[in-house]
C-alpha positions in Angstrom: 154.8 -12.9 -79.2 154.1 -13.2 -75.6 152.2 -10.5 -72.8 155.5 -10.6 -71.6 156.9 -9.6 -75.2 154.4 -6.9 -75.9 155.0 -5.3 -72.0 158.5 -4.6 -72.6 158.4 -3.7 -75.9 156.1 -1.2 -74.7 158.0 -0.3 -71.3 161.4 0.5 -73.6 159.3 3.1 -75.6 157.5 4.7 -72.4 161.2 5.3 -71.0 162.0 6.8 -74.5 159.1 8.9 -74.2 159.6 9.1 -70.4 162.8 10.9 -71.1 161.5 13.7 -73.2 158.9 14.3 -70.9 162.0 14.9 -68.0 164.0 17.2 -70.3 161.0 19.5 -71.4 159.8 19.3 -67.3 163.6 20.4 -66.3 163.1 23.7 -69.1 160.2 24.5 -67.6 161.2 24.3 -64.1 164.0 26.1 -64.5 162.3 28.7 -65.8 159.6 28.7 -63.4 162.6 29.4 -60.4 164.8 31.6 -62.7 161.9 33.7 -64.1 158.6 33.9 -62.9 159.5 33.5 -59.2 161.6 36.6 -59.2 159.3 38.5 -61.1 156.4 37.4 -58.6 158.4 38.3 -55.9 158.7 41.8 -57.4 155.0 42.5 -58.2 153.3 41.3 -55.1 156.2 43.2 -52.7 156.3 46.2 -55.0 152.4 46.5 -54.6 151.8 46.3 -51.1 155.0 48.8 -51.0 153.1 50.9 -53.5 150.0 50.9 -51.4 151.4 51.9 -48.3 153.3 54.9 -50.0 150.0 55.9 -51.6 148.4 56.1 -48.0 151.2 57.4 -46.6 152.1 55.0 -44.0 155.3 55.7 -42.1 158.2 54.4 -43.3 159.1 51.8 -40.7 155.3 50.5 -41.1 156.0 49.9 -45.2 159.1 48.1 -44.1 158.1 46.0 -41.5 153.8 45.7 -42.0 153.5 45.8 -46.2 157.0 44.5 -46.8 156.2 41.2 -44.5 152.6 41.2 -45.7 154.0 41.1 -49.1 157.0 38.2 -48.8 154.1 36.3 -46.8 151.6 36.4 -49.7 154.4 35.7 -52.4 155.6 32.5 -49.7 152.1 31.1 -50.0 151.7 31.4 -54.1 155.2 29.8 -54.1 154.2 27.3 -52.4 151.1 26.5 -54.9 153.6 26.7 -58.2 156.3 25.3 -56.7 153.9 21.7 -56.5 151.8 22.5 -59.9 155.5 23.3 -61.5 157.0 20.0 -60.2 159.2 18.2 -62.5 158.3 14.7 -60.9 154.5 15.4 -60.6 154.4 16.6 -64.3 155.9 13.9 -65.6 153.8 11.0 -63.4 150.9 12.8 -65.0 151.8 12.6 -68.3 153.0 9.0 -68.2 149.4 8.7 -66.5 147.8 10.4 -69.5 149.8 8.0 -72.1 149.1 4.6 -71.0 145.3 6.0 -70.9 145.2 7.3 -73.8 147.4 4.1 -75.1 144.7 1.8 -73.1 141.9 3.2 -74.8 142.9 3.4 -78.5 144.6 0.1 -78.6 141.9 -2.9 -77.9 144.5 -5.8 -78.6 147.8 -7.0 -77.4 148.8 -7.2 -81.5 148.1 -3.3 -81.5 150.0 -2.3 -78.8 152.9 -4.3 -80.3 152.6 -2.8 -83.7 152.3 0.7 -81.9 155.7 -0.1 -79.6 157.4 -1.6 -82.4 156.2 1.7 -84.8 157.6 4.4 -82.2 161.0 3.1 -80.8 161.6 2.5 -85.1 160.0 5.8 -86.2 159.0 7.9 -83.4 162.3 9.7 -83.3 162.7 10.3 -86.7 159.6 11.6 -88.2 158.7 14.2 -85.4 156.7 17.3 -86.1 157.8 19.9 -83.3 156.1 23.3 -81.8 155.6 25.6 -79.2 153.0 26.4 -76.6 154.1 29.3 -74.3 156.8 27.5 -72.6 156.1 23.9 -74.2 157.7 22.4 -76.9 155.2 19.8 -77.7 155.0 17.4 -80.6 153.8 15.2 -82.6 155.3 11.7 -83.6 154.5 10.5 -87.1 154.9 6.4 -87.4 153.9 3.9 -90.1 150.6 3.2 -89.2 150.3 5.2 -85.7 150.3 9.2 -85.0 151.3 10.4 -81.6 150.5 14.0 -80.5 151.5 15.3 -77.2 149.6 18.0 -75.7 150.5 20.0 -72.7 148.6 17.7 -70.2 147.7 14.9 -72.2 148.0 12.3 -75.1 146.8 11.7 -78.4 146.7 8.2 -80.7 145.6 7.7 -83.7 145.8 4.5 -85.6 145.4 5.4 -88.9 144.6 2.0 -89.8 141.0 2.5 -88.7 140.6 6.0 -89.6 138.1 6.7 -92.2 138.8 10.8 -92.9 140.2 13.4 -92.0 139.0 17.2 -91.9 140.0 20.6 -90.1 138.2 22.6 -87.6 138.4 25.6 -85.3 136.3 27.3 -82.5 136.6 30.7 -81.4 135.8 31.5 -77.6 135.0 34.9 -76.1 135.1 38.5 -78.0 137.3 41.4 -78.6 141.0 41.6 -77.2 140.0 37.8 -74.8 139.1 36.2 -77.5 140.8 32.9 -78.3 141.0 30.7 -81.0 141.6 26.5 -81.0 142.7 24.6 -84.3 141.8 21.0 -84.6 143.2 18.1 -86.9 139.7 15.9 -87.0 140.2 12.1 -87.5 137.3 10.6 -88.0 136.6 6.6 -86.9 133.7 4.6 -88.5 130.4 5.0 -86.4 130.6 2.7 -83.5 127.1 3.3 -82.0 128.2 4.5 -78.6 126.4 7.3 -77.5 128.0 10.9 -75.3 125.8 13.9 -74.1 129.5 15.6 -74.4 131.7 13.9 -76.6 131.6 12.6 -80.4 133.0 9.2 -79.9 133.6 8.9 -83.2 136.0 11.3 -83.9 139.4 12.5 -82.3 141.1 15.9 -82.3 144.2 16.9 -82.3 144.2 20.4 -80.8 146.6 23.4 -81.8 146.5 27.2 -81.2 148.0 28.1 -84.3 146.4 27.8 -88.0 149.8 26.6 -89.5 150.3 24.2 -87.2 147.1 22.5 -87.4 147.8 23.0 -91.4 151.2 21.5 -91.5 150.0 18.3 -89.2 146.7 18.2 -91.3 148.8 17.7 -94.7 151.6 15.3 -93.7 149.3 13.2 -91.9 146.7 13.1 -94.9 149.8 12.8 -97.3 151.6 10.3 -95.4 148.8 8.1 -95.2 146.8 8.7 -97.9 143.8 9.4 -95.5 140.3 10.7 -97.5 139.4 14.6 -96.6 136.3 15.0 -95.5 134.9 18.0 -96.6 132.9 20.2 -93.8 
């Protein structure tokens, strides 16, 4: 099998994968424009309103001064979601994340054909599917490779060269902000690279809820007959 071979194996499953990506981007635009622009709209006009009524500005000055001070403000945040919220800029990124995160798991061009032969046979079909606010993000269960898509970003794991596999969770702040992140741990054989930051040697698959995480840690450890490693 030539470069040549293995690039547009790869390239038919990116525009698989590419397309997904599109339709979830469309949702969530439209709900962006639909929903939270009008709502926006209402808060920030409605407050400076609110303000001038609570000092009792004249009428015409509410209409004219708070009213434009108001549509001015909620033109300028527009503006800033409007381009975070773009459907073409989402999915560049994304596509940007994947071929990373596909560069750096996969070292040889047999890999990367056995991962682009794995997902256009089995991504479609073994697909575990939730929800993240507005994102319905996923992951893709293959014969020898696991796909998770995240909000902004990728994970693979080749389960090939996976030694265990373990659960985890971290809790950040206290009281009513407190939040709590799930992890599927997959844990590689020690490489001897070192991080101040990062344990090179593992790779998480993040979810906010517990049966998530649960259902993905016990399909993927059943699926592949992966050894638990107890905490």
């Amino acid at each position: 099998m030539n470069e040549n071979s293995i690039t547009s194996l790869l390239e038919e499953w990116e525009q698989t994968e590419k397309k997904r990506i599109m339709e979830q981007a469309v949702k969530v635009s439209k709900r962006f424009y639909h929903v939270y622009l009008p709502i926006m709209f209402v808060v920030i006009v409605g407050m400076l309103v609110g303000i001038g009524i609570m000092v009792e500005a004249p009428v015409k000055q509410i209409l004219t001064m708070h009213v434009g001070i108001g549509v001015g403000l909620f033109a300028f945040n527009a503006l800033i979601l409007m381009f975070v919220f773009s459907k073409s800029r989402l999915v560049k990124k994304l596509m940007k994340e994947l071929r990373k995160e596909i560069d750096e798991t996969l070292e040889t061009e047999e890999d990367r054909l056995a991962f682009a032969r794995d997902m256009l046979e089995n991504g479609n079909h073994n697909m575990y599917t939730y929800r993240f606010y507005n994102n319905m993000l996923r992951v893709l269960f293959g014969k020898r490779f696991i796909l998770q898509k995240d909000v902004t970003y990728y994970i693979l794991i080749d389960t090939q060269k996976v030694e265990g596999i373990s659960v985890d969770r971290h809790s950040l702040g206290h009281g009513a902000g407190r939040t709590e992140n799930n992890y599927v741990v997959f844990h590689y054989p020690p490489s001897g690279k070192k991080s101040l930051i990062f344990d090179v040697d593992k790779k998480k698959m993040r979810f906010d809820g517990k049966g998530n995480r649960d259902d993905v840690f016990q399909k993927a450890q059943s699926t592949y007959n992966i050894p638990v490693i107890q905490k």
